[in-house]
C-alpha positions as semicolon CSV with decimal commas, in nm:
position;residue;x (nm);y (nm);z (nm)
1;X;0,000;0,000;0,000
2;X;0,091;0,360;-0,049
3;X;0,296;0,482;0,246
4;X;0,169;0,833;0,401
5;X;0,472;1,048;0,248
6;X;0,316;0,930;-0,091
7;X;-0,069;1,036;0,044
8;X;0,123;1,360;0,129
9;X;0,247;1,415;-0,206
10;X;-0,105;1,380;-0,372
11;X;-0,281;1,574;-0,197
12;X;-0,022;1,865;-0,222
13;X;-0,028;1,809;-0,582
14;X;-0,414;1,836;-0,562
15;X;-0,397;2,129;-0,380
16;X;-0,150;2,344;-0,594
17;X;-0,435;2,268;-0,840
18;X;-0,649;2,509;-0,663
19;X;-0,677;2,879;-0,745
20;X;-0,473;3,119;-0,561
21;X;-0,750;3,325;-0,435
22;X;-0,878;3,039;-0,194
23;X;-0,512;3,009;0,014
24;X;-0,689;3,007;0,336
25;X;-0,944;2,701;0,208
26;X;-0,582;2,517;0,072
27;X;-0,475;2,395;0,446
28;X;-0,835;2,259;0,524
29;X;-0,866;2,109;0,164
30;X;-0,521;1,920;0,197
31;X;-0,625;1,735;0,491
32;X;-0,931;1,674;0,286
33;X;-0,799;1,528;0,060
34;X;-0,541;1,281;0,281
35;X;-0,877;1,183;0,466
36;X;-1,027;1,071;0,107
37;X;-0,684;0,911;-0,022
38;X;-0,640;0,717;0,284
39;X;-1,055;0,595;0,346
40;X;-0,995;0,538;-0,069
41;X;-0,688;0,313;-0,030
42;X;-0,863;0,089;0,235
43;X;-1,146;0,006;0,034
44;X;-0,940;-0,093;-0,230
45;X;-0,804;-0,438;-0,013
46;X;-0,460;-0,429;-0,164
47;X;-0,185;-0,611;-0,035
48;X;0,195;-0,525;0,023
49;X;0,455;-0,574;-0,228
50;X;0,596;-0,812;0,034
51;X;0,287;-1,012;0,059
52;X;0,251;-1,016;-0,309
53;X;0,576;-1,161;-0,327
54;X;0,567;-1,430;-0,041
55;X;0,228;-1,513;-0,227
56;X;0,418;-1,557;-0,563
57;X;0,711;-1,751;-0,434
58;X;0,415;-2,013;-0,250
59;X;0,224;-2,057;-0,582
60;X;0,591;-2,082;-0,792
61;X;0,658;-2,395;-0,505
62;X;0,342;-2,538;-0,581
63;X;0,326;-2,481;-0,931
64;X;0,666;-2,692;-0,918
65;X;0,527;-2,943;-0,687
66;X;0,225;-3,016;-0,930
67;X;0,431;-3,009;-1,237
68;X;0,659;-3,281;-1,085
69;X;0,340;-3,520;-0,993
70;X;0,214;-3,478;-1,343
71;X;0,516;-3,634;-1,446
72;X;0,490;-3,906;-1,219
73;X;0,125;-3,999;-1,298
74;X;0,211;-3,991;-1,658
75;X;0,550;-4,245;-1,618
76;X;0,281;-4,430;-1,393
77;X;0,011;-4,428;-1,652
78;X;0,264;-4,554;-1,923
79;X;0,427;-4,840;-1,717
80;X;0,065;-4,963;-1,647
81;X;0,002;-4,945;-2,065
82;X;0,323;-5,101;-2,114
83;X;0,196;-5,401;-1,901
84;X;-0,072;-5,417;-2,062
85;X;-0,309;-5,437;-1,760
């Protein structure tokens, strides 16, 4: 997830978008705006990069693991046709 120096950077970017004129509104409007990116990011149920990864090393293992009894029940399946039984 986004850390809160990236929030911070968003929502000063979104405030330097608003006229000059409103200055006084721009302190009240950045914490605004943190508030929304932050409720926004919740909702969204990402993960971490770290639990993506962790995640994507256990389904390479098992991906692996499968791939090697596929093998096996294929030799099996041919030494059963190869008896003949």
């Amino acid at each position: 997830m986004m850390d809160k120096q990236d929030i911070d950077q968003i929502a000063l970017r979104l405030v330097s978008l608003v006229p000059p004129g409103l200055a006084q509104a721009q302190k009240d409007l950045r914490a605004n705006f943190q508030d929304v990116l932050v409720q926004g990011l919740r909702r969204l149920d990402l993960v971490t990069r770290e639990e993506f990864d962790v995640q994507s090393q256990v389904l390479a293992r098992t991906r692996a693991k499968v791939d090697a009894l596929e093998r096996q029940v294929a030799e099996l399946e041919a030494s059963v046709a190869a008896r003949g039984v």
